[in-house]
C-alpha positions as a printed Julia matrix, in Angstrom:
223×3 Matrix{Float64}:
 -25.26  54.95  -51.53
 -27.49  53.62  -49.05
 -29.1   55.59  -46.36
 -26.4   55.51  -43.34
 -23.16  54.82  -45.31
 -21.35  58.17  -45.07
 -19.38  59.57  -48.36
 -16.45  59.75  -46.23
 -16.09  57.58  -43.12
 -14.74  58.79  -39.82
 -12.03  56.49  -40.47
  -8.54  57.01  -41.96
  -7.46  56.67  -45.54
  -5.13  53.06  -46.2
  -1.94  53.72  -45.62
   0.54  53.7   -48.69
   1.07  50.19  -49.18
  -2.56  49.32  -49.0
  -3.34  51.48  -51.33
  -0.43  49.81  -53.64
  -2.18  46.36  -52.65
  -5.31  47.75  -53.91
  -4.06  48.86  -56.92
  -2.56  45.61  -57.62
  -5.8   43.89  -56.71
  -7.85  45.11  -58.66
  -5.6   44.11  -61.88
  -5.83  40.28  -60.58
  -9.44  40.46  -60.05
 -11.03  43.22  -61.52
 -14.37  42.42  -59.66
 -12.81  43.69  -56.74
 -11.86  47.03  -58.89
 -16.03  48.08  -58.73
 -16.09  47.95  -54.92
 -14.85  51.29  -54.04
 -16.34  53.34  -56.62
 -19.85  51.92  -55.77
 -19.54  52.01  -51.79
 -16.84  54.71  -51.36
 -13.96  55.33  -49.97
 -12.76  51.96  -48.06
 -12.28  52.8   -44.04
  -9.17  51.99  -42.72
 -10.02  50.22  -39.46
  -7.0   49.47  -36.81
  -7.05  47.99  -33.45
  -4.36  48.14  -30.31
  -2.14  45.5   -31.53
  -1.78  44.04  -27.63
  -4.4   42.66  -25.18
  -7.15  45.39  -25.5
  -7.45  44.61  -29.48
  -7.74  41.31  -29.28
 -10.07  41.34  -26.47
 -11.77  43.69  -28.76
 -11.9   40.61  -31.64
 -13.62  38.4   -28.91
 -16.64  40.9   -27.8
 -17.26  40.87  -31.56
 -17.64  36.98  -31.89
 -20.98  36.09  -33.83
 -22.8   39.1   -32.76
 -23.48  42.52  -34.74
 -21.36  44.98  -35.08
 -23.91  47.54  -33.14
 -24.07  44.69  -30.21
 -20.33  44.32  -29.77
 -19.71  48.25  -29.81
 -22.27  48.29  -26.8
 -20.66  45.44  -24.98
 -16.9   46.63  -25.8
 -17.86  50.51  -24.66
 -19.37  49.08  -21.02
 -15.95  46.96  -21.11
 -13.69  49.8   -21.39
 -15.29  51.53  -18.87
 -14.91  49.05  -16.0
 -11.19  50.02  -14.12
  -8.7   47.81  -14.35
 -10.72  45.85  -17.49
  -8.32  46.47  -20.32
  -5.28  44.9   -18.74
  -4.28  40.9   -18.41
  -4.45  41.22  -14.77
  -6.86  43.71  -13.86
  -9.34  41.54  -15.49
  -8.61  38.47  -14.19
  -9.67  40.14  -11.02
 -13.29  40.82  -12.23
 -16.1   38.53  -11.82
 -19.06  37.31  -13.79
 -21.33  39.5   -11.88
 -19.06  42.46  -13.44
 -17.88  40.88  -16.84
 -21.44  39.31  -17.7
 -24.02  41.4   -15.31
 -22.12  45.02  -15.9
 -20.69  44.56  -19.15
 -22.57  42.32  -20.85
 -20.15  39.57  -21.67
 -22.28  36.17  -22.39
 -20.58  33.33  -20.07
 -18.25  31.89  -22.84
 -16.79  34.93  -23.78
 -16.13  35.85  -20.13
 -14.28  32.2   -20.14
 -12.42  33.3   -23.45
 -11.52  36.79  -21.99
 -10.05  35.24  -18.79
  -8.39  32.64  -20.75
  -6.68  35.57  -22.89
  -5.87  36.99  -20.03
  -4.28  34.01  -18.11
  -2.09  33.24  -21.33
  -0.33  36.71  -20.96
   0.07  36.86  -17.18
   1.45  33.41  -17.94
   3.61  34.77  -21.02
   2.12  31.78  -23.09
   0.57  34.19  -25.35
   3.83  36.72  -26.42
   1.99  39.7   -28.16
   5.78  41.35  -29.34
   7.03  37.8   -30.64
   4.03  37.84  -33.13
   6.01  40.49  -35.7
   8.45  37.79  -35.66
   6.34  35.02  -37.09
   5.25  34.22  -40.37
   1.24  34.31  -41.03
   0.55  31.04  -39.96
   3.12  30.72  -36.54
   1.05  33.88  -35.7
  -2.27  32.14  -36.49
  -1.18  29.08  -34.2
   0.04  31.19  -31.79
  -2.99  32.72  -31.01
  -5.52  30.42  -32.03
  -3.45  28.38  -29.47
  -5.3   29.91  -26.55
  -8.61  28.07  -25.31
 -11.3   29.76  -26.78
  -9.77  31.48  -29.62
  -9.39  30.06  -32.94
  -7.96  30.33  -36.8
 -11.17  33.61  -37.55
  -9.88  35.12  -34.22
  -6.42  35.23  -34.46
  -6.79  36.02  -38.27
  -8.97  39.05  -37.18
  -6.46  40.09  -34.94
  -3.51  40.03  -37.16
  -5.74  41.4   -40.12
  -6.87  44.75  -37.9
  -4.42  44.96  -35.34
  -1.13  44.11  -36.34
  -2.33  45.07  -40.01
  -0.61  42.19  -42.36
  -1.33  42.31  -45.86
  -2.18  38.76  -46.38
  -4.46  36.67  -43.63
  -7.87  35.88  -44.68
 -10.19  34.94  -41.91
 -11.75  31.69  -42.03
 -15.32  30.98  -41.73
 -16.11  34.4   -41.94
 -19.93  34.04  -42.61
 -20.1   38.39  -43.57
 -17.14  37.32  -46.26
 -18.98  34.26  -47.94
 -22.34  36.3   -48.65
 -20.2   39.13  -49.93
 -18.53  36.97  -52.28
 -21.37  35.26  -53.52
 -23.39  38.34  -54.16
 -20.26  40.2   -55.76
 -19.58  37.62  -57.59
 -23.13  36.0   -58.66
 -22.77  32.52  -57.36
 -25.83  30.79  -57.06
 -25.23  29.95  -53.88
 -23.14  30.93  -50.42
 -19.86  29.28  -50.9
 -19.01  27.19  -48.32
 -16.14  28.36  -46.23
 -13.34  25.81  -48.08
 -14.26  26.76  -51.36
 -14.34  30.65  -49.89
 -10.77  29.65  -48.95
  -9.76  28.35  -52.8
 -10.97  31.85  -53.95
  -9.01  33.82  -51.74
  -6.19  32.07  -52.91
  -6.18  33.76  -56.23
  -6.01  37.66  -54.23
  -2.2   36.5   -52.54
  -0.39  38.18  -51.42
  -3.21  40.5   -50.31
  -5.77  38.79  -48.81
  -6.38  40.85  -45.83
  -7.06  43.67  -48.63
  -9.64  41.52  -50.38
 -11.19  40.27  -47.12
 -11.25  44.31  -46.47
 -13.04  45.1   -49.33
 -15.38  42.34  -49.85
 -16.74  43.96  -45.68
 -16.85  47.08  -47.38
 -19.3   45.8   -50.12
 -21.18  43.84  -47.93
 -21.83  46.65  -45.92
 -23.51  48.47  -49.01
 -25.28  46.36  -50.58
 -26.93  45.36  -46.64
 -27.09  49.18  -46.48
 -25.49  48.8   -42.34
 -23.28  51.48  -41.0
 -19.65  50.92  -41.55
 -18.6   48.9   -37.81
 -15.42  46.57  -36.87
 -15.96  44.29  -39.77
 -18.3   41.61  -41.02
């Protein structure tokens, strides 16, 4: 195992019905079966299933995982930061200067944050929807899209079968698991996953965990 992957993570173990997706996984696509065996144990990675997680989702946008721990920790620790209203309240000088938001993702925070003040975004409606109405839902929201609402729903509200699009950490995983010549592009990424329903969250899970040992990078959020 590669110098900073732990044997066992400071995470949880899956719960008992990921471990039954796993299990079933790995007898529809028995590349997947080699992934825990040669990176260990898979961490089970949650977030708060309201506004803080998926505020959480958008400090992680296109940046490492190290990055986005360092923004999200100076976050948290600003009062009032971690609720709808209490941020709308802060100002670039805070969100950008203090904790380190870029502009844009201050925009997309505020925007999160305006759509539940507003009630636009409904964060207990979303066990209610199917996969995709939950997608739409939140992807719905300026500045958030299909990979952040599929994020969200993968980690926070833990469903068993969203893949996240365009996931750039998922296509180089794939194509080194599974010896393509070549990244696949994010549709034909998409056509793969198909063939790991009704567990694609699972897959997308463990294809994070491989690409984290084969990269050798400490285990993180995801990607």
């Amino acid at each position: 195992m590669p110098a900073g992957m732990d044997a066992t993570p400071p995470f949880p173990h899956p719960p008992a019905w990921a471990m039954a997706g796993l299990a079933a996984l790995a007898e529809q696509d028995p590349r997947l079966a080699g992934i825990i065996p040669a990176a260990g144990p898979l961490p089970w990675r949650s977030r708060d299933p309201g506004f803080a997680g998926l505020l959480r989702t958008i400090c992680g946008q296109q940046i490492s995982n190290q990055a986005a721990g360092a923004i999200w920790a100076r976050l948290s620790a600003i009062p009032g930061a971690l609720e709808p209203a209490g941020l709308l309240l802060l100002e670039d000088a805070v969100l950008c200067g203090v904790a380190g938001l870029s502009r844009p993702k201050a925009a997309h925070a505020r925007s999160l944050a305006t759509a539940c003040v507003d009630g636009r975004l409904d964060f207990a409606a979303l066990p209610g929807m199917t996969d995709a109405e939950a997608v739409a839902h939140i992807a719905a929201v300026k500045g958030l899209g299909p990979w952040t609402a599929a994020v969200h729903l993968l980690f926070a509200e833990q469903r068993p079968d969203v893949f996240p699009p365009g996931d750039v950490a998922l296509a180089a995983s794939a194509a080194h698991l599974l010896g393509l010549p070549e990244r696949p592009s994010f549709k034909a990424l998409d056509r793969l996953a198909e063939g790991w329903r009704p567990w694609r969250s699972l897959a997308a899970r463990l294809l994070w965990h491989h690409w984290r040992c084969v990269t050798g990078r400490p285990a993180g959020e995801q990607g």
